[in-house]
SERO-4910 file (N, C-alpha, C, O; in steps of 0.05 Angstrom, whole numbers):
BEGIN
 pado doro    nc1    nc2    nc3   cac1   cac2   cac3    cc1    cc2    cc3    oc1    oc2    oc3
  Unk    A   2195  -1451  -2270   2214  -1468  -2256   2206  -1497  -2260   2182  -1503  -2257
  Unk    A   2222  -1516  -2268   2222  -1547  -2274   2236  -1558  -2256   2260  -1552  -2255
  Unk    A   2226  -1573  -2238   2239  -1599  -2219   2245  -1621  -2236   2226  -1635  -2243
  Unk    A   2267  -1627  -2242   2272  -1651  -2248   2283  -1674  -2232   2277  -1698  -2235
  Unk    A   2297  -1666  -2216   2308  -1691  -2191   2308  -1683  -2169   2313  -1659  -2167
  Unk    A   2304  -1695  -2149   2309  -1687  -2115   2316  -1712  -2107   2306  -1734  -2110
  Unk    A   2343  -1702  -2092   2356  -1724  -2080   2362  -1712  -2051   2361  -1688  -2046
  Unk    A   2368  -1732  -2030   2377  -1733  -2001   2408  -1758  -1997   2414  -1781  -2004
  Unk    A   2417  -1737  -1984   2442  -1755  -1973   2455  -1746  -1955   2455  -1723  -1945
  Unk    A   2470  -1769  -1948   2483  -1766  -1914   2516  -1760  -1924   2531  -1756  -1905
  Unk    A   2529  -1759  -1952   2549  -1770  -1963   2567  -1735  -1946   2559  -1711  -1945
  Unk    A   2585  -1743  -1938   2605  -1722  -1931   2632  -1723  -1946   2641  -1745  -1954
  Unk    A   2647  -1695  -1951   2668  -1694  -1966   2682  -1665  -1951   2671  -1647  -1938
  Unk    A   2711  -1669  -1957   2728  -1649  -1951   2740  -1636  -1973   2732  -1644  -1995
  Unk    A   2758  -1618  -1971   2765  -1591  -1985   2788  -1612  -1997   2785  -1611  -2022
  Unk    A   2805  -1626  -1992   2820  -1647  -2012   2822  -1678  -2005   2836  -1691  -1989
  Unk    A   2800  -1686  -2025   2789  -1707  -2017   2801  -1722  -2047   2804  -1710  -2069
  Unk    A   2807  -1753  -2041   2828  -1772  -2063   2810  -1793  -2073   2812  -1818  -2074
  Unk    A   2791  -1774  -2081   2774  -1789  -2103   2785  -1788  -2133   2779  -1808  -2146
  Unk    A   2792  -1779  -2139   2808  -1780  -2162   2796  -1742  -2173   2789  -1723  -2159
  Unk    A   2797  -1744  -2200   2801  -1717  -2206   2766  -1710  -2214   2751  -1727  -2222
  Unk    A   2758  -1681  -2211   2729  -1674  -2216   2715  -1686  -2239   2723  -1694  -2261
  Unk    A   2692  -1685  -2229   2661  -1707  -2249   2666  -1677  -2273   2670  -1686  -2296
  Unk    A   2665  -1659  -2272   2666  -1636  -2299   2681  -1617  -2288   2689  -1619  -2265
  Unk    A   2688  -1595  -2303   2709  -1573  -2302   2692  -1547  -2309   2680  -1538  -2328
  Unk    A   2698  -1539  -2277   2681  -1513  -2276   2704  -1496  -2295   2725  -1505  -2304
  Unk    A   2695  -1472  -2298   2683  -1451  -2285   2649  -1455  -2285   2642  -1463  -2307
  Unk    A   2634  -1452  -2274   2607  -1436  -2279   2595  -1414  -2256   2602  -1411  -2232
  Unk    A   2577  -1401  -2270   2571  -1377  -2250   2555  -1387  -2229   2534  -1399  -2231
  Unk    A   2573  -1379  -2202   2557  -1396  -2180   2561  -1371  -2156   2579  -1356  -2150
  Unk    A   2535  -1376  -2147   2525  -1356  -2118   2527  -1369  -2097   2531  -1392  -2102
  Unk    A   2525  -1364  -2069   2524  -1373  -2044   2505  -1349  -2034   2511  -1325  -2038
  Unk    A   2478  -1358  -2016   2464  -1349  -1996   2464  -1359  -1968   2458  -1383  -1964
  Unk    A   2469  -1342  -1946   2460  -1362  -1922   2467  -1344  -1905   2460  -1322  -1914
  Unk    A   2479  -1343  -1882   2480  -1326  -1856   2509  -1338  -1847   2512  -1361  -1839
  Unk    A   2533  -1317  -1848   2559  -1326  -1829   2556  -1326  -1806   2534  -1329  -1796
  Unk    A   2586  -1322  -1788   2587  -1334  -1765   2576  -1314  -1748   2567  -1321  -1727
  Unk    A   2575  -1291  -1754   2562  -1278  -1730   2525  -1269  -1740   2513  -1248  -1735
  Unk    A   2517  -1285  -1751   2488  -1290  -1762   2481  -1272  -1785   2459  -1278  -1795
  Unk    A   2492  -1253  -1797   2485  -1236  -1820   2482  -1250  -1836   2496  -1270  -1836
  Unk    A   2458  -1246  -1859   2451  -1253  -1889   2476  -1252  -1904   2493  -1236  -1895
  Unk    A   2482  -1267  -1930   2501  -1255  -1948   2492  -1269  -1976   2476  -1286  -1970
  Unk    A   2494  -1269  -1994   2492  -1269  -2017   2519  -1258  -2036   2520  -1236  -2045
  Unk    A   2540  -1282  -2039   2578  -1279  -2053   2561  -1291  -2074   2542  -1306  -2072
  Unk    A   2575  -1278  -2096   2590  -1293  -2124   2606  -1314  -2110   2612  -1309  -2086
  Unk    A   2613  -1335  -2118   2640  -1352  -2110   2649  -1371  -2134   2636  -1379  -2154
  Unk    A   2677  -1375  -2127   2690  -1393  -2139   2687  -1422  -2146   2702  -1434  -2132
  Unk    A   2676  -1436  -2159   2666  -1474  -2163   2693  -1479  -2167   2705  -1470  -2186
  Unk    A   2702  -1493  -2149   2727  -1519  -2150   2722  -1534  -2163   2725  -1534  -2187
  Unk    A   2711  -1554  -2145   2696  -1578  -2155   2669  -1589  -2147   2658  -1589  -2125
  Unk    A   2662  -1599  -2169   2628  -1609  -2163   2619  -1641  -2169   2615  -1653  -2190
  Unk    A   2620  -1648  -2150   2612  -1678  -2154   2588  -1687  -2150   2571  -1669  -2151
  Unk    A   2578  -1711  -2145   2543  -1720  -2144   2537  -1712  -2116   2514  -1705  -2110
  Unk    A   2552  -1714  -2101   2543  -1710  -2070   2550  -1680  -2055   2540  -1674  -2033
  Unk    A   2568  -1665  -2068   2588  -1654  -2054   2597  -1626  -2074   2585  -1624  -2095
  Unk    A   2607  -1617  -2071   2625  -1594  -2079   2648  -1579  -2060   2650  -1583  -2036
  Unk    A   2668  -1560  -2078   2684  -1546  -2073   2675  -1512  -2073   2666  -1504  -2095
  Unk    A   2676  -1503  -2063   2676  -1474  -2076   2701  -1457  -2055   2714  -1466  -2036
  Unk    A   2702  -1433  -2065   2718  -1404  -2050   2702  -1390  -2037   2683  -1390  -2052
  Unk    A   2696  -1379  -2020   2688  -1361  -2008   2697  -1338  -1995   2711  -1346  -1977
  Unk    A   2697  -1314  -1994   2702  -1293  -1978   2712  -1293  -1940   2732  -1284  -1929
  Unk    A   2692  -1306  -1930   2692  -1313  -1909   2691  -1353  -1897   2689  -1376  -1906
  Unk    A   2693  -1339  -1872   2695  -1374  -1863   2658  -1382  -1849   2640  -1369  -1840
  Unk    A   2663  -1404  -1853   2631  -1413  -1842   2635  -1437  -1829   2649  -1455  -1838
  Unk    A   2619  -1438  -1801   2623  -1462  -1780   2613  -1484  -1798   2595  -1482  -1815
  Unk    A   2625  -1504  -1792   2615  -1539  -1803   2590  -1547  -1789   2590  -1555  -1766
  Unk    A   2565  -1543  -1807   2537  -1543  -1811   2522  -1522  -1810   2499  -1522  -1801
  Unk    A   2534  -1502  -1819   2519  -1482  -1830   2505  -1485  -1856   2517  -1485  -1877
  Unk    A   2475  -1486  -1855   2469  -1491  -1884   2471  -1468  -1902   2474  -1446  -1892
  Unk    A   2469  -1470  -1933   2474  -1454  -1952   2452  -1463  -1967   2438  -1483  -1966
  Unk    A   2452  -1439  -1987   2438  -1448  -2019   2460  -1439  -2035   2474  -1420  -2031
  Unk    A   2462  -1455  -2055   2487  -1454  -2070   2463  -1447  -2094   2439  -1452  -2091
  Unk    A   2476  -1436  -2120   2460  -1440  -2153   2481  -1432  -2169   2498  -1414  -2167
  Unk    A   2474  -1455  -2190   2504  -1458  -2205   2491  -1460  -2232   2477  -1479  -2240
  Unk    A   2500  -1428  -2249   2481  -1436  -2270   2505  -1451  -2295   2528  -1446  -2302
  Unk    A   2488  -1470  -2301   2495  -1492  -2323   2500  -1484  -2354   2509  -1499  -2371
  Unk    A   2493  -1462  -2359   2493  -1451  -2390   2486  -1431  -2392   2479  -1418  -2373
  Unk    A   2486  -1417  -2427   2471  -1388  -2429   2445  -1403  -2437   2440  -1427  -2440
  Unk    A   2431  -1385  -2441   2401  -1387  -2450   2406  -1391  -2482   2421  -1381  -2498
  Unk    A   2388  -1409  -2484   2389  -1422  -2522   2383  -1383  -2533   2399  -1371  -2547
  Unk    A   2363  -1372  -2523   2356  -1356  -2542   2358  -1329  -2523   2356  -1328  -2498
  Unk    A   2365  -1304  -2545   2378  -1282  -2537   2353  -1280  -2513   2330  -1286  -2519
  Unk    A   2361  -1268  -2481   2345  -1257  -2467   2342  -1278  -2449   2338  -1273  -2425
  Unk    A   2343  -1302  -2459   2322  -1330  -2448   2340  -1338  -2414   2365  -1338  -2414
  Unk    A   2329  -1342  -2394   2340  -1353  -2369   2353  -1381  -2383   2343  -1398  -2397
  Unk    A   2388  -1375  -2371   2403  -1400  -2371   2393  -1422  -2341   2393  -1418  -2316
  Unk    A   2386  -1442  -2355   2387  -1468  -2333   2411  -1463  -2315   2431  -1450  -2318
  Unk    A   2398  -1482  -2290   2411  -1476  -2260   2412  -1500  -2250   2396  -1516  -2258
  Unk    A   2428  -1506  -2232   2420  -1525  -2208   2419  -1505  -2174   2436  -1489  -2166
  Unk    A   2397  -1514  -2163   2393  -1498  -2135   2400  -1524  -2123   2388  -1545  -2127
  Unk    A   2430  -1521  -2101   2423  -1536  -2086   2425  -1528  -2061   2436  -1506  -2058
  Unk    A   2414  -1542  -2033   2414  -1539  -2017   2437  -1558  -1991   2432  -1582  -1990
  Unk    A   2460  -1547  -1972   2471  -1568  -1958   2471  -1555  -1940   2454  -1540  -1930
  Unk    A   2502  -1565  -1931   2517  -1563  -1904   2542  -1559  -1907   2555  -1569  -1926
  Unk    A   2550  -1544  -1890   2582  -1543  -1893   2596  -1557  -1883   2592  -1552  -1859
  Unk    A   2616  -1577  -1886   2622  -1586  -1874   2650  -1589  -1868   2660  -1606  -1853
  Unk    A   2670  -1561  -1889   2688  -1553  -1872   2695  -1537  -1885   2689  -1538  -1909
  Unk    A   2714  -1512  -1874   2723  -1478  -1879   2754  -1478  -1867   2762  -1475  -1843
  Unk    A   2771  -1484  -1893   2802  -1490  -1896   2803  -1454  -1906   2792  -1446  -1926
  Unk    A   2820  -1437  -1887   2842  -1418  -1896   2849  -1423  -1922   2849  -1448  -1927
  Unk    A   2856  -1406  -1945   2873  -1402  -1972   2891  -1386  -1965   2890  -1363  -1954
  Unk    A   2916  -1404  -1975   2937  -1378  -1971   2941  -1346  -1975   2950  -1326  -1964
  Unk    A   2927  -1353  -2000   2925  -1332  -2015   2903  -1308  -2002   2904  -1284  -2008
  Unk    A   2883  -1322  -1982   2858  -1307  -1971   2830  -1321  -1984   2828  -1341  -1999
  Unk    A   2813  -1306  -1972   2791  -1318  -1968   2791  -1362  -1963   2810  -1370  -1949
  Unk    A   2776  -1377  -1973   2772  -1405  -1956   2759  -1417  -1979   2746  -1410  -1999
  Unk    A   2773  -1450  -1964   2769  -1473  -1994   2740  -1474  -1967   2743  -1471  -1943
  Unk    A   2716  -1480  -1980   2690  -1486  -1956   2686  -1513  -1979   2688  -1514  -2003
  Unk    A   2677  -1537  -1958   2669  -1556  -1975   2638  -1560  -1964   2631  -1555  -1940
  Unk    A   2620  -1568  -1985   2597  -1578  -1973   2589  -1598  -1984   2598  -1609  -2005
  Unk    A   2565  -1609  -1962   2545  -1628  -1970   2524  -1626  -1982   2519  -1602  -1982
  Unk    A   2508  -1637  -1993   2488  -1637  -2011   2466  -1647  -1993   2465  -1670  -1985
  Unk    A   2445  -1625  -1985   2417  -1644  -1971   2406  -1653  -1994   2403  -1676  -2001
  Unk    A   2400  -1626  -2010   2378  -1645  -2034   2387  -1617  -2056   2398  -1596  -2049
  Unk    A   2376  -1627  -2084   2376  -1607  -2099   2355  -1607  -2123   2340  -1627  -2124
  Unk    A   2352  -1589  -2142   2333  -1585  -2163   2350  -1574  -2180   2370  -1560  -2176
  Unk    A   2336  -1584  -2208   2340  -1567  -2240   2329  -1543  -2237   2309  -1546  -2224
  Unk    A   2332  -1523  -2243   2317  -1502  -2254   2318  -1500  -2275   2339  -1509  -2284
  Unk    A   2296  -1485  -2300   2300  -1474  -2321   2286  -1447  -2327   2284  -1436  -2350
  Unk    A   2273  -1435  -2297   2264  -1410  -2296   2280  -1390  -2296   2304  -1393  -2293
  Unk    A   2271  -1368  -2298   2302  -1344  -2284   2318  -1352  -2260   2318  -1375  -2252
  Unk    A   2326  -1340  -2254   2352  -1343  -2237   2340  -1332  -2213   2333  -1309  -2212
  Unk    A   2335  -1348  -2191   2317  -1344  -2171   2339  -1320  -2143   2330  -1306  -2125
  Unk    A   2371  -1326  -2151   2388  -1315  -2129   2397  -1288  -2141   2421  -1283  -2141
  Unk    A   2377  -1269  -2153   2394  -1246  -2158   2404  -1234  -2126   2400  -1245  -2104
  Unk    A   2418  -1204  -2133   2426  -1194  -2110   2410  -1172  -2102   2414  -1160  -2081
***
């Protein structure tokens, strides 16, 4: 595992926020760990909306109260070489809000406490 940056911020964002349009265009394979509302572990696949320097979008299955922390990991690529762990970013926030989808399941937006590069394996299997 390689640390390359750690950052802290107070920066808050919502589920449609008029900053103009996303810093890159997901898809990438991204997990969520943490404990819902009635305290159970969970560990989703989820959906990346959008990912900006402070903040993100994702989908979730379920809803989560505003400051529930999470670990999010969003891996960034395949591995250069057959077998090799694709780079990650681990980050760690807050939720800081859980909008209904029409469709089902929830737009959840979070905050960013701090985060890291990885380029080890993939630390969130299931």
């Amino acid at each position: 595992m390689s640390e390359c940056c750690t950052t802290t911020t107070s920066e808050s964002c919502g589920p449609r926020d008029a900053r103009g349009p996303a810093l890159i265009a997901p898809p990438f394979p991204t997990a969520a760990r943490g404990r819902d509302q009635d305290g159970s572990r969970f560990v989703e696949d989820v959906t990346l909306d959008d990912l900006r320097a402070h903040s993100l979008l994702l989908r979730l299955g379920r809803s989560l109260r505003p400051g529930t922390a999470l670990l999010i990991m969003i891996r960034i690529g395949a591995g250069q070489l057959v077998g090799a762990p694709a780079p990650a970013v681990a980050i760690r926030g807050r939720v800081v809000q859980s909008t209904p989808e029409p469709l089902g399941g929830y737009a959840v937006a979070i905050s960013f406490d701090r985060y890291r590069f990885l380029s080890g394996p993939d630390r969130m299997q299931h």
